[in-house]
MOPAC internal coordinates of N, CA, C and O (Angstrom, degrees):
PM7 1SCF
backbone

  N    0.0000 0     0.00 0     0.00 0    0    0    0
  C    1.4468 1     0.00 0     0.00 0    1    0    0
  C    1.5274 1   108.00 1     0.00 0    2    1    0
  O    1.2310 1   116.32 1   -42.33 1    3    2    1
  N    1.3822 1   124.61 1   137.67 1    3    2    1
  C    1.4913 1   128.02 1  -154.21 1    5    3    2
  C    1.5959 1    86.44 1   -88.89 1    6    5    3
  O    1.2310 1   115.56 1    -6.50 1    7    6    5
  N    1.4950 1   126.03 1   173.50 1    7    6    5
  C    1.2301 1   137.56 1  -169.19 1    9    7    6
  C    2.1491 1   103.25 1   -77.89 1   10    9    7
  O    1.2310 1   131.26 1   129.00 1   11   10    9
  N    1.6981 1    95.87 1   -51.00 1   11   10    9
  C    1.8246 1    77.12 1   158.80 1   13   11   10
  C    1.2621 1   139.96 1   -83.08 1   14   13   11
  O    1.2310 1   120.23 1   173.93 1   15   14   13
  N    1.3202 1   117.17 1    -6.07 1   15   14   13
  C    1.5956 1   102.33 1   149.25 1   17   15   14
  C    1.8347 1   124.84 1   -57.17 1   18   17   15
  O    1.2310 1   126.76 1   125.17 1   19   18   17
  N    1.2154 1   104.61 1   -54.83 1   19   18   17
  C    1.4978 1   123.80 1  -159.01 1   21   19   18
  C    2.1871 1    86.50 1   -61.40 1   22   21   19
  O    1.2310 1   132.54 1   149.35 1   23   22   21
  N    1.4076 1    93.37 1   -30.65 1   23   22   21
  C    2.1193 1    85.36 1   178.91 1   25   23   22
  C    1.4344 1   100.66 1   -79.25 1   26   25   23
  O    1.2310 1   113.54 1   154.72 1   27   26   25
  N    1.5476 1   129.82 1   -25.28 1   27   26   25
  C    1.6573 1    92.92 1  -172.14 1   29   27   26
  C    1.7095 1   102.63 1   112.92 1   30   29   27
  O    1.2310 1   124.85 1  -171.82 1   31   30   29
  N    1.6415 1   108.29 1     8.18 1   31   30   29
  C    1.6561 1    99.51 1  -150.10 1   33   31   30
  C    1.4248 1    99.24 1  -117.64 1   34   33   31
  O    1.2310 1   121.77 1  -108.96 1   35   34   33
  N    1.4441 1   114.22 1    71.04 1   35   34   33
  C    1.4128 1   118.25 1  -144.49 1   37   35   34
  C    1.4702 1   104.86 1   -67.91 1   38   37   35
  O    1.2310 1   120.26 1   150.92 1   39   38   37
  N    1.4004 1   117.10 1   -29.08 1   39   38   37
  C    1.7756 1   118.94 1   175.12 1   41   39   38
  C    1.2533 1   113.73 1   -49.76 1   42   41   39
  O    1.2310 1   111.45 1   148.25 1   43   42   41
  N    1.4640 1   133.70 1   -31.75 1   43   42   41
  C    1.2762 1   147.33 1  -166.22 1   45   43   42
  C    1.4381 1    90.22 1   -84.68 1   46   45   43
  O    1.2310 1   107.12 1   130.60 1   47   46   45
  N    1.1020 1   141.60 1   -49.40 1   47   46   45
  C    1.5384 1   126.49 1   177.94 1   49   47   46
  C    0.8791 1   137.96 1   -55.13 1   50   49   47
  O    1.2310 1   119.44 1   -55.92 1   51   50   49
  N    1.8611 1   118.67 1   124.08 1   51   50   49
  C    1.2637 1   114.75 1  -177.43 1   53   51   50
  C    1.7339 1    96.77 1  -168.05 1   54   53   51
  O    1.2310 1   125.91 1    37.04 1   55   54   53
  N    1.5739 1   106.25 1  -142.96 1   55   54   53
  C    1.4961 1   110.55 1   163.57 1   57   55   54
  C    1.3466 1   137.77 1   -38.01 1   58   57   55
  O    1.2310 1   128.41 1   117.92 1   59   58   57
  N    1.3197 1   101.40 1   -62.08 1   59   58   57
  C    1.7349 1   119.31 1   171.18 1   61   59   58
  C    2.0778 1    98.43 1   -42.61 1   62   61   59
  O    1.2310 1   123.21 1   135.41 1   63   62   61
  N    1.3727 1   111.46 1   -44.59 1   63   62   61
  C    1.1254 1   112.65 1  -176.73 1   65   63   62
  C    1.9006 1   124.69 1   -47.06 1   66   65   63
  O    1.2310 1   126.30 1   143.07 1   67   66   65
  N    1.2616 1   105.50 1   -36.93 1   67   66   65
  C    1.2999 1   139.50 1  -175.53 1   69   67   66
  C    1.2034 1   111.02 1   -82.36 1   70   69   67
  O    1.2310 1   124.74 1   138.43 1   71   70   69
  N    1.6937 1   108.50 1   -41.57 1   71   70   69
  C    1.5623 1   105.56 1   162.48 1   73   71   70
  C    1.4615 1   134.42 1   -62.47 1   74   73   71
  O    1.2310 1   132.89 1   157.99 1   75   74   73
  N    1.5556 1    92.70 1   -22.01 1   75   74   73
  C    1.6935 1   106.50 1  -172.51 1   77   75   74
  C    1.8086 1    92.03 1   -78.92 1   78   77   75
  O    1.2310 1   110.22 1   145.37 1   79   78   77
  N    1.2235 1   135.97 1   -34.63 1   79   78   77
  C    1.1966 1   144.65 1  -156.58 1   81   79   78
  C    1.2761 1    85.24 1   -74.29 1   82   81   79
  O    1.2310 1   119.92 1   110.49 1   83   82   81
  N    1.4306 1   117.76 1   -69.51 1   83   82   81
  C    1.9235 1   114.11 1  -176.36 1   85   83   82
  C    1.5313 1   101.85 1   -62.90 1   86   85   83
  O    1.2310 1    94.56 1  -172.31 1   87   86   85
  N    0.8387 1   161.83 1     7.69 1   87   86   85
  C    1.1767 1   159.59 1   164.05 1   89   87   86
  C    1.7759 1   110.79 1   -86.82 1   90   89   87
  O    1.2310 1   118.71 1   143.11 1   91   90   89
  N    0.9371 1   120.06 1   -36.89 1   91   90   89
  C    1.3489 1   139.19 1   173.10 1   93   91   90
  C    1.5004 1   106.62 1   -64.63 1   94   93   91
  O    1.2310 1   113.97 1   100.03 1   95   94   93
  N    1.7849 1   129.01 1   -79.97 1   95   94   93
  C    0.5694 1   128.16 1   148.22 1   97   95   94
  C    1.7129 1   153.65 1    -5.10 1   98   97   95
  O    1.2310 1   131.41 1   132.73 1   99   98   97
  N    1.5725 1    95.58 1   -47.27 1   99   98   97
  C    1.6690 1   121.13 1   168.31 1  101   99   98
  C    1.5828 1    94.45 1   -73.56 1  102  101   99
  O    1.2310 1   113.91 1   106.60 1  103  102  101
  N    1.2431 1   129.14 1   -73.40 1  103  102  101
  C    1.1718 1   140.21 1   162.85 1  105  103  102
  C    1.2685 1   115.70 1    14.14 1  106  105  103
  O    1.2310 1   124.09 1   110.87 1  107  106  105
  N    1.8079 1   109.77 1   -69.13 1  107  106  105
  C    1.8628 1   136.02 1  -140.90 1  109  107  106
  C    1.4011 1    64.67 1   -98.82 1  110  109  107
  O    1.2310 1   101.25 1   133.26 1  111  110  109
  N    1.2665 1   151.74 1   -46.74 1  111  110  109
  C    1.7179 1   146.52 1  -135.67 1  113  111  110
  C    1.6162 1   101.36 1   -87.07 1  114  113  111
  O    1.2310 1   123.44 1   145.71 1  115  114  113
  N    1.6417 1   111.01 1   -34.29 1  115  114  113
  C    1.7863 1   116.73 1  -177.22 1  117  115  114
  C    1.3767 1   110.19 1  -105.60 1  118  117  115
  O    1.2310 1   118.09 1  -177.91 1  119  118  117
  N    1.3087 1   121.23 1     2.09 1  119  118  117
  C    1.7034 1   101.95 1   178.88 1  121  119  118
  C    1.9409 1    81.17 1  -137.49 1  122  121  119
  O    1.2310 1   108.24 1   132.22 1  123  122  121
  N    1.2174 1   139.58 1   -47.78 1  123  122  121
  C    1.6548 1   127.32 1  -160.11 1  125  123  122
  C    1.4906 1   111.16 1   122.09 1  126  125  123
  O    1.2310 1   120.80 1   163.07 1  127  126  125
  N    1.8541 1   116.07 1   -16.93 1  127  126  125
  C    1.4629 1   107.44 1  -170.60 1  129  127  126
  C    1.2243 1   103.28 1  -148.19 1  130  129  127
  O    1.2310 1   119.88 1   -34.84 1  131  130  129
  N    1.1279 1   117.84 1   145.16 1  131  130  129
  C    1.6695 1   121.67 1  -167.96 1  133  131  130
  C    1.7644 1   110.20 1   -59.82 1  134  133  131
  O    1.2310 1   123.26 1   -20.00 1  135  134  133
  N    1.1324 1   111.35 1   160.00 1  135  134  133
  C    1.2811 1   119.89 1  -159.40 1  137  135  134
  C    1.6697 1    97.85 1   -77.92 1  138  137  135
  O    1.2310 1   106.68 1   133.37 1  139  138  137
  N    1.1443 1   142.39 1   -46.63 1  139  138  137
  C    1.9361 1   135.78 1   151.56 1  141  139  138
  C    1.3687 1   100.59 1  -106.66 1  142  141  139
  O    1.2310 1   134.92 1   -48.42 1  143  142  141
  N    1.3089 1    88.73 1   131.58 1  143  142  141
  C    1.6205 1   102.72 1   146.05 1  145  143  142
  C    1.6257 1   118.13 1  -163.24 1  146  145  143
  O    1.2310 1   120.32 1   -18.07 1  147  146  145
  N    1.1927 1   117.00 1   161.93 1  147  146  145
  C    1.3070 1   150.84 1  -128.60 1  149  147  146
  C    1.1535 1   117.30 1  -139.46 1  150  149  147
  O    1.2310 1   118.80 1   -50.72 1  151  150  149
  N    1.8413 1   119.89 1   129.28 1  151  150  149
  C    1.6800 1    98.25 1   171.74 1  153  151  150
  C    1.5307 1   128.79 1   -70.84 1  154  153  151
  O    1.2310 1   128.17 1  -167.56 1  155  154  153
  N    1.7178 1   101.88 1    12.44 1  155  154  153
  C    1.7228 1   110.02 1   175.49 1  157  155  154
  C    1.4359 1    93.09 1  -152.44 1  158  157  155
  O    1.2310 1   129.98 1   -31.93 1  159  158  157
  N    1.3334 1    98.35 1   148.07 1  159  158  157
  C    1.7630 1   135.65 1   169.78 1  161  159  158
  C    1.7323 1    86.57 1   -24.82 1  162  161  159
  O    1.2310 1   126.92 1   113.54 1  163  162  161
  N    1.8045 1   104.30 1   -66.46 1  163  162  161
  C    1.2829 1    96.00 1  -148.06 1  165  163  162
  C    1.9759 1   112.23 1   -76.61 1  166  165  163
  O    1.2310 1   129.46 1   167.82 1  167  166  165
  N    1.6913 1    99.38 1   -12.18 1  167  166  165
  C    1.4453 1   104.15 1  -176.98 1  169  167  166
  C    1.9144 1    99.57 1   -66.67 1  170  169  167
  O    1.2310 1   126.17 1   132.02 1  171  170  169
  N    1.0270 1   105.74 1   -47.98 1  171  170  169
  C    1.5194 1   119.60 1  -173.96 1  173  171  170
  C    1.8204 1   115.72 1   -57.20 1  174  173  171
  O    1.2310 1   132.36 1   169.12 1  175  174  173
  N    1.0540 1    93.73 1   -10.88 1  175  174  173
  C    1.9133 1   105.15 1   167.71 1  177  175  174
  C    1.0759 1   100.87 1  -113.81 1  178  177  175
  O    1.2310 1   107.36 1   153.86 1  179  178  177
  N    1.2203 1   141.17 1   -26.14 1  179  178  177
  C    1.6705 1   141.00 1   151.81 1  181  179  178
  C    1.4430 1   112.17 1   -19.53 1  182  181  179
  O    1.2310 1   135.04 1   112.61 1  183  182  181
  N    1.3723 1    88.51 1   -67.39 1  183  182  181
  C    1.6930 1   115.19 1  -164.69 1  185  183  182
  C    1.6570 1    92.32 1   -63.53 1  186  185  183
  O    1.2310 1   120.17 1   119.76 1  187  186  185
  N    1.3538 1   117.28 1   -60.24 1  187  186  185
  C    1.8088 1    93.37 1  -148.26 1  189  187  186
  C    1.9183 1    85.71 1   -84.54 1  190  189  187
  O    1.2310 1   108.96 1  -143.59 1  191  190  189
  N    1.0343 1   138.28 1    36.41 1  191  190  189
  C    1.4567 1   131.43 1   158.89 1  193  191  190
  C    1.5183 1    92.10 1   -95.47 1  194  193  191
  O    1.2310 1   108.10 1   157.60 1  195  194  193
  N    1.1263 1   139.83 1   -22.40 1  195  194  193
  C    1.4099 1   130.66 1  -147.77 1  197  195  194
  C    1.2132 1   104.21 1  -148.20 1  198  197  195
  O    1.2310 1   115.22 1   171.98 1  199  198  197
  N    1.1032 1   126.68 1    -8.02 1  199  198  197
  C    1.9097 1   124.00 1   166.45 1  201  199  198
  C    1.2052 1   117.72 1  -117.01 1  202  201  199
  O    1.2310 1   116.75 1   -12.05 1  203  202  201
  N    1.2863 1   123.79 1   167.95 1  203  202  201
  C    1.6333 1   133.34 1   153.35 1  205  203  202
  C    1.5055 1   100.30 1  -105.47 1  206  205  203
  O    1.2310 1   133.06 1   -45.71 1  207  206  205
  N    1.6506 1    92.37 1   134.29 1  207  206  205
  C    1.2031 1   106.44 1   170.36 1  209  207  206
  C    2.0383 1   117.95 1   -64.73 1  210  209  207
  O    1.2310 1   121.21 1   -50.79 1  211  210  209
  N    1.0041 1   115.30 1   129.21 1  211  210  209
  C    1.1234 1   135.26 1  -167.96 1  213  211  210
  C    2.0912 1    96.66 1   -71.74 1  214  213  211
  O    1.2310 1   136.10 1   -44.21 1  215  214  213
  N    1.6668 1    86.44 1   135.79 1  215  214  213
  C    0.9925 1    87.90 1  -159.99 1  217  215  214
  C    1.2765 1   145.70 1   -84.01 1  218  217  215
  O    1.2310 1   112.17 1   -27.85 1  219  218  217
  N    1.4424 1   132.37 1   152.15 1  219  218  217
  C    1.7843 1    95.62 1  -145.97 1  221  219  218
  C    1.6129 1   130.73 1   -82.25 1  222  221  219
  O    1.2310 1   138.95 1   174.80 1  223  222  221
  N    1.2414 1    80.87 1    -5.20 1  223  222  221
  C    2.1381 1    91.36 1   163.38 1  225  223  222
  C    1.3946 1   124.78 1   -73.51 1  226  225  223
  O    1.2310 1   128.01 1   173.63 1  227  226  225
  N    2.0529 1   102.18 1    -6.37 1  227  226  225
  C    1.7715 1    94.73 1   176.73 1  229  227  226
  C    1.6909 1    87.63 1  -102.87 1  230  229  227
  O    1.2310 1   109.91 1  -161.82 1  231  230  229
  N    0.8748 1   136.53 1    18.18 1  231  230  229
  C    1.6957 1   121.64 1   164.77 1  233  231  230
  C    1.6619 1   110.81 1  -118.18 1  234  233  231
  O    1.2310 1   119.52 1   153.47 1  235  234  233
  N    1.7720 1   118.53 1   -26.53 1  235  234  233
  C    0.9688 1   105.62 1   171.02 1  237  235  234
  C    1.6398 1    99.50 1  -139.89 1  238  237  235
  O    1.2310 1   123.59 1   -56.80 1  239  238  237
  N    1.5867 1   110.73 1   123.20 1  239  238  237
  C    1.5305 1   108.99 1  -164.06 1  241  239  238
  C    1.5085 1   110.45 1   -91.06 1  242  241  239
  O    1.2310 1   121.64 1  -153.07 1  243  242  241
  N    1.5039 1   114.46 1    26.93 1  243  242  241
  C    1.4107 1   131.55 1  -175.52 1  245  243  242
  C    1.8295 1   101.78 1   -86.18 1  246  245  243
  O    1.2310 1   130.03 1   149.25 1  247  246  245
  N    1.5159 1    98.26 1   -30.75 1  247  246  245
  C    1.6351 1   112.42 1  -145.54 1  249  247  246
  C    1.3645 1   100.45 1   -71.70 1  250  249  247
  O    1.2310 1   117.44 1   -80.84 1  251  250  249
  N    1.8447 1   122.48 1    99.16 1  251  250  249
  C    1.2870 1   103.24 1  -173.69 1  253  251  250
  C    1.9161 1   111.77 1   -85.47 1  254  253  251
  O    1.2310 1   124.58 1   -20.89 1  255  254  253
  N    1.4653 1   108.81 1   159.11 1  255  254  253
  C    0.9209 1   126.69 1  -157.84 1  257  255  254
  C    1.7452 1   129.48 1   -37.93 1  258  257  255
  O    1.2310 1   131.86 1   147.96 1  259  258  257
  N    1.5060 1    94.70 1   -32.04 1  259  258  257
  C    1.4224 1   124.58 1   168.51 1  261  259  258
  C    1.4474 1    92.39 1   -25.63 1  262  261  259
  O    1.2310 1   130.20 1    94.39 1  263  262  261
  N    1.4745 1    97.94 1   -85.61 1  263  262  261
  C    1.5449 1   123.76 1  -149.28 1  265  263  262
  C    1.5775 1    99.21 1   -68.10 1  266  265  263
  O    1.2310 1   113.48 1   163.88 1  267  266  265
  N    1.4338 1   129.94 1   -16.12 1  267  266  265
  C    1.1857 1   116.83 1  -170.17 1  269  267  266
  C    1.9821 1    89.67 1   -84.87 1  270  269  267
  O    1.2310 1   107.88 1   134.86 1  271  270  269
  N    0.8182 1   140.24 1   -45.14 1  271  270  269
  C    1.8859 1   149.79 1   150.27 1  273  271  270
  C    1.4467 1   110.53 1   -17.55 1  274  273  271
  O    1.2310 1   124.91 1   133.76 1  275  274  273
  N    1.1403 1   108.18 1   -46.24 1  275  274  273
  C    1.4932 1   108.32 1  -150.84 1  277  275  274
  C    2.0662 1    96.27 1  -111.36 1  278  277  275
  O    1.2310 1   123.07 1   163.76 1  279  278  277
  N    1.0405 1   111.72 1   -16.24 1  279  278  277
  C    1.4257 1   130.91 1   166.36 1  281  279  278
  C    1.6802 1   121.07 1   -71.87 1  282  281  279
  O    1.2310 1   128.53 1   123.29 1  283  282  281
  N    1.7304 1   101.17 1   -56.71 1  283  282  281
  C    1.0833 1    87.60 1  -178.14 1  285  283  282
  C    1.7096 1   109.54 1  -103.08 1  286  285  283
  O    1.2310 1   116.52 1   173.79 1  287  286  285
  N    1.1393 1   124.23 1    -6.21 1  287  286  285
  C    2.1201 1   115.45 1   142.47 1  289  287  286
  C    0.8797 1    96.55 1   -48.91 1  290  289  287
  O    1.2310 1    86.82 1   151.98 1  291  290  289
  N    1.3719 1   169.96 1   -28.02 1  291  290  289
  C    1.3580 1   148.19 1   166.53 1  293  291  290
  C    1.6792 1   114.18 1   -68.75 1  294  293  291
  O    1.2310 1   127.30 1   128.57 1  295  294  293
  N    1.3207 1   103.55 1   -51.43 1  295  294  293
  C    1.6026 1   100.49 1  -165.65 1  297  295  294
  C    2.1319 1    99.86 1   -86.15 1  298  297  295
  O    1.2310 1   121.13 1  -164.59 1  299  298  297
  N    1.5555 1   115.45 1    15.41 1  299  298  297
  C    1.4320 1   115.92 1   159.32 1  301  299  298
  C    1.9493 1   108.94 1    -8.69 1  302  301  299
  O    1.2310 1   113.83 1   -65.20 1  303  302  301
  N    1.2437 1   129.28 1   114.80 1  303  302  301
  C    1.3799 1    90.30 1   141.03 1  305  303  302
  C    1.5519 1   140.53 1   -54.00 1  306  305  303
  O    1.2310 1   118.64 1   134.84 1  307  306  305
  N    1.5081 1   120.19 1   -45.16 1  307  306  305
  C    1.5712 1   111.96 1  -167.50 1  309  307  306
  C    1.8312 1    92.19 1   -99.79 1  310  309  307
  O    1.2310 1   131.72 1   -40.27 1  311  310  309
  N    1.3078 1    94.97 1   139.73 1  311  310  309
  C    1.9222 1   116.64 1  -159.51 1  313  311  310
  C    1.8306 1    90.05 1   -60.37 1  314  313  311
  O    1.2310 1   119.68 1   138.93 1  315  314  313
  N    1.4496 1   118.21 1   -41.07 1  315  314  313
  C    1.7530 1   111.10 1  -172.28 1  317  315  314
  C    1.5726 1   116.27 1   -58.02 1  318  317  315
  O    1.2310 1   116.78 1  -178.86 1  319  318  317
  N    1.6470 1   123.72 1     1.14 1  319  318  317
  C    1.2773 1   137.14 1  -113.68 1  321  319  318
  C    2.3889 1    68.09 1  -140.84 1  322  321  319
  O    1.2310 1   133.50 1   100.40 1  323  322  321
  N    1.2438 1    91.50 1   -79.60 1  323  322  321
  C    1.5794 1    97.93 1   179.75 1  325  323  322
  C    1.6922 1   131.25 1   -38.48 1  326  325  323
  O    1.2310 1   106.57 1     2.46 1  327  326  325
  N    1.3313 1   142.59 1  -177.54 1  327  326  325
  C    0.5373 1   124.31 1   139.96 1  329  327  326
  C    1.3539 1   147.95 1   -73.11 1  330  329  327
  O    1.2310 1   115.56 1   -37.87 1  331  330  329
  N    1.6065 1   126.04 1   142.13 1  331  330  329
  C    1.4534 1   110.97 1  -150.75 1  333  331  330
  C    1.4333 1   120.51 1   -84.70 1  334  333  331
  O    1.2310 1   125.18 1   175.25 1  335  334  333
  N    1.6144 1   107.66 1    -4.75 1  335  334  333
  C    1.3084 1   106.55 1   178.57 1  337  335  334
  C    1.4236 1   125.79 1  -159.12 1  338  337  335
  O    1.2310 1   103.09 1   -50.39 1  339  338  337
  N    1.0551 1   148.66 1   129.61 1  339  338  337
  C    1.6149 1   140.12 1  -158.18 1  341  339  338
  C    1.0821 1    85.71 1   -41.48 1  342  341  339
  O    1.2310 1   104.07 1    80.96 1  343  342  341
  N    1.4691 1   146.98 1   -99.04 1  343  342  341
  C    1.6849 1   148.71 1   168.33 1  345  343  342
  C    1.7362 1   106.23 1    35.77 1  346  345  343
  O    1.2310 1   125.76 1   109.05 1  347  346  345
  N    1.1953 1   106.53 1   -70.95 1  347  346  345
  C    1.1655 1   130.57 1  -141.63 1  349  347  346
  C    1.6254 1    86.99 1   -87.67 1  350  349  347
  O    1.2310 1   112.26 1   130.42 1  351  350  349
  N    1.7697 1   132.21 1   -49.58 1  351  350  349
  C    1.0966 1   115.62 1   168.18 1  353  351  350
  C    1.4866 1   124.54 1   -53.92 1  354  353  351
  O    1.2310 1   130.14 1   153.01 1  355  354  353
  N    0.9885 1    98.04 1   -26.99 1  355  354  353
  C    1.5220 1   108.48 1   172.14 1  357  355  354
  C    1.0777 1   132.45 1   -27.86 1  358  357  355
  O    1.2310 1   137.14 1    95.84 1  359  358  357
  N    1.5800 1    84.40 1   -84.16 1  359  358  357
  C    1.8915 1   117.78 1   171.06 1  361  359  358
  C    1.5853 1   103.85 1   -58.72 1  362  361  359
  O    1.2310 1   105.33 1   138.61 1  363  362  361
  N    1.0607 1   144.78 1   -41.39 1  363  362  361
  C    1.4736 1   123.71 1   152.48 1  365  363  362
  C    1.7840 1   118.82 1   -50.92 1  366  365  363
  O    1.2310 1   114.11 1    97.59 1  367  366  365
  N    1.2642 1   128.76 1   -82.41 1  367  366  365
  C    1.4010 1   115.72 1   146.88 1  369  367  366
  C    1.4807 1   117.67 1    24.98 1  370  369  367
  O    1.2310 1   123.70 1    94.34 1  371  370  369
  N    1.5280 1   110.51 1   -85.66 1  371  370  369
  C    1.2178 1   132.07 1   176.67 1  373  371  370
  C    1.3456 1   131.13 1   -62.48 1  374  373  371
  O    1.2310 1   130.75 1   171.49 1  375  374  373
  N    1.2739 1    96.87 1    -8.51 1  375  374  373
  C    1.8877 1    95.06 1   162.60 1  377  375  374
  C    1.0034 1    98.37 1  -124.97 1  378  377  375
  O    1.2310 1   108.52 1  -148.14 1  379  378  377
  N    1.7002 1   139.08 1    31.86 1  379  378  377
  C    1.4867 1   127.57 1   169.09 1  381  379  378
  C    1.4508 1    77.88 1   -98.27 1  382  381  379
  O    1.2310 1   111.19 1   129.92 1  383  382  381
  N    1.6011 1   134.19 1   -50.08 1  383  382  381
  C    1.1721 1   127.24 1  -169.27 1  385  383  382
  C    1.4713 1   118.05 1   -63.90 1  386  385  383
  O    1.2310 1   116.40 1   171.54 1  387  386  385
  N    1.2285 1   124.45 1    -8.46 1  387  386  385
  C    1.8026 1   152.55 1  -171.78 1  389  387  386
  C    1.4941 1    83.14 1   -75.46 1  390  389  387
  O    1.2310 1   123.46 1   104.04 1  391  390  389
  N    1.4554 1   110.97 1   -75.96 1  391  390  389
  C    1.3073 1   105.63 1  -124.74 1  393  391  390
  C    1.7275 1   121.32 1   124.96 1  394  393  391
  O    1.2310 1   136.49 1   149.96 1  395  394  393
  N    1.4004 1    85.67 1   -30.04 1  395  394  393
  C    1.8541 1    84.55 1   179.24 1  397  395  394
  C    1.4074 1   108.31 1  -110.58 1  398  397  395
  O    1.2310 1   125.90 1   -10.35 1  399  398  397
  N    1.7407 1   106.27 1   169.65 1  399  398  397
  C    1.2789 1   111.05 1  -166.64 1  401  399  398
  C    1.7913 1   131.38 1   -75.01 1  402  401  399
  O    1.2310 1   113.73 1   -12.42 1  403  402  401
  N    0.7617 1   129.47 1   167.58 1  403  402  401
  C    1.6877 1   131.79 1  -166.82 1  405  403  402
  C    1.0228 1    90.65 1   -94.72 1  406  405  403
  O    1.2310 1   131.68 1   -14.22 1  407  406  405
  N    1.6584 1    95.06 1   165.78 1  407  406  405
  C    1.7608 1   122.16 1   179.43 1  409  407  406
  C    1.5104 1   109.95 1   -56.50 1  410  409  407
  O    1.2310 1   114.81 1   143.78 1  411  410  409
  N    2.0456 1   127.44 1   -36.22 1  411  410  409
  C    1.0748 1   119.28 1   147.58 1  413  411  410
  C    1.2252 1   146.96 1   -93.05 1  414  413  411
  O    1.2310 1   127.94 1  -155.50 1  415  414  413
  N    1.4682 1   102.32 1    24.50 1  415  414  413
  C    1.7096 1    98.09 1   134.45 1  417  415  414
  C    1.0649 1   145.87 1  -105.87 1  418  417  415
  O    1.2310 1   132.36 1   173.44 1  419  418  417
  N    1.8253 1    93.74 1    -6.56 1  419  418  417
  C    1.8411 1    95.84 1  -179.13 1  421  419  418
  C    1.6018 1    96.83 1   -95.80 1  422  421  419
  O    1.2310 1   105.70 1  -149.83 1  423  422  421
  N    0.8059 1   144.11 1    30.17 1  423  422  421
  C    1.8390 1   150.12 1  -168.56 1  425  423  422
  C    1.4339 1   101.57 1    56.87 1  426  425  423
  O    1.2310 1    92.99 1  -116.46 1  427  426  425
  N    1.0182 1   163.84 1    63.54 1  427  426  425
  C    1.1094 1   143.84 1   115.45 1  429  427  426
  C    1.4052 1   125.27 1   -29.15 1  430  429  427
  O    1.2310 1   120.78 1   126.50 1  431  430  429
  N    1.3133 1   116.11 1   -53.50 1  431  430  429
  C    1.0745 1   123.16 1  -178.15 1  433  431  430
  C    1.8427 1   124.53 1   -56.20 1  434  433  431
  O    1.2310 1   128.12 1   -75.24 1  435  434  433
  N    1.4399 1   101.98 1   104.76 1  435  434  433
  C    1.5299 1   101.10 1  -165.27 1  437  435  434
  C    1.7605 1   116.91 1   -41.31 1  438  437  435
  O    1.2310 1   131.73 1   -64.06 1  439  438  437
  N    1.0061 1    94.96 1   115.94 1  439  438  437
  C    1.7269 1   121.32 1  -178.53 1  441  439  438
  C    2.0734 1   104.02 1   -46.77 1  442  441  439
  O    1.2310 1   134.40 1   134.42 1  443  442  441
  N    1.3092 1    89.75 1   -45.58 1  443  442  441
  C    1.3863 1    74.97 1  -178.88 1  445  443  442
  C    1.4439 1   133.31 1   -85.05 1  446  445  443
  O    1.2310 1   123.26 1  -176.32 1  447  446  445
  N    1.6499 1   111.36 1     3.68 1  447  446  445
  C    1.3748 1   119.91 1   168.68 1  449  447  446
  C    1.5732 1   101.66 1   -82.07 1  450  449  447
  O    1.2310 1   126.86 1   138.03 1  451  450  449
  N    1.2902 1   104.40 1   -41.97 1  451  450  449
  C    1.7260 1   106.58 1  -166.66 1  453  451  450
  C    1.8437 1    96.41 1   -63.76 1  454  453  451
  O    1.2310 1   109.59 1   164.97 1  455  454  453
  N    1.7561 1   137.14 1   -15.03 1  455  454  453
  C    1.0849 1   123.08 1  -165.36 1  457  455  454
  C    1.4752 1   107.02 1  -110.10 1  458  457  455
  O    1.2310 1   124.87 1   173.17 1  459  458  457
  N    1.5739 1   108.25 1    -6.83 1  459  458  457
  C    1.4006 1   130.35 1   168.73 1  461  459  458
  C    1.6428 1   117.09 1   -56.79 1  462  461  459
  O    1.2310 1   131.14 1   130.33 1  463  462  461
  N    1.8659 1    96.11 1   -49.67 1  463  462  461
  C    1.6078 1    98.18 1  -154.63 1  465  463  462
  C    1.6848 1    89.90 1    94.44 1  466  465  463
  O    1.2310 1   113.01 1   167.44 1  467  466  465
  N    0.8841 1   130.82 1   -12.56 1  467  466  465
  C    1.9208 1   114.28 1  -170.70 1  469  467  466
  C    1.6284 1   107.61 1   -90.50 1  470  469  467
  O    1.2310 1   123.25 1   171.42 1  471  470  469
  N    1.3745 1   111.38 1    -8.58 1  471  470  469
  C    1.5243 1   113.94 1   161.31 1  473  471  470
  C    1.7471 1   106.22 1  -154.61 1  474  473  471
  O    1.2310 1   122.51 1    22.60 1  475  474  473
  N    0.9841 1   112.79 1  -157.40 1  475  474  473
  C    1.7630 1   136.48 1   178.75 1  477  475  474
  C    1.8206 1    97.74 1    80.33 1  478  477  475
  O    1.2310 1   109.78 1  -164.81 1  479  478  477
  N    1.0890 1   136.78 1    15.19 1  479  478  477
  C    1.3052 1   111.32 1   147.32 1  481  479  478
  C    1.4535 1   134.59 1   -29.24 1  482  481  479
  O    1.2310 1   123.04 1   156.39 1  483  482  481
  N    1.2682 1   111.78 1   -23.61 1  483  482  481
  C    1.7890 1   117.96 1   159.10 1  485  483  482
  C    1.0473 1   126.74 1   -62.96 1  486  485  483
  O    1.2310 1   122.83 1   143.50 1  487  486  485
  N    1.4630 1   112.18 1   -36.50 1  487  486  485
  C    1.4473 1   144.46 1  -173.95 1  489  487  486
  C    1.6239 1   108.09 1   -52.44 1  490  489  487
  O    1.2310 1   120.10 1   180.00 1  491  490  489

């Protein structure tokens, strides 16, 4: 469940939401355990309001870097931060399978969130 569902912030729901879900998912797929968790439902939404998920090359040192980029732009907390559209995960996707580089390596990723602190958790 993406961080604005789990608040209640139903305007914020949408795509980006779905991305955080595949982002999660990719996550449990490169290390074995979900990116927070908690000895309760509600500790485990605690955590991803207030942590970054740890990253998946320090639990599995297989995880090449690509996927640790393209994993955690998905699991963004704030949805403007994610990618904006299955499409768009895609087309990253699709040049890991290329050969060529992703949206965060060629800068796509707006410079001034990554100099904020308001995104680049991929980073």
């Amino acid at each position: 469940m993406a961080p604005e569902q789990a608040a209640g912030r139903r305007l914020e729901v949408g795509p980006q939401s779905d991305i955080y879900s595949l982002g999660a998912i990719l996550y449990f797929l490169l290390t074995g355990r979900p990116a927070f968790q908690g000895e309760t439902p509600h500790q485990t939404i605690e955590r991803m309001f207030r942590a970054e998920p740890v990253r998946p090359r320090r639990i599995n040192p297989a995880v090449r870097a690509i996927w640790r980029v393209i994993c955690l732009k998905c699991l963004e907390k704030e949805p403007r931060c994610r990618y904006a559209t299955g499409a768009e995960l895609a087309e990253d996707l699709g040049r890991f399978l290329a050969g060529e580089p992703n949206s965060g390596q060629t800068g796509r990723i707006t410079v001034a969130f990554v100099a904020s602190g308001a995104c680049g958790t991929a980073q």
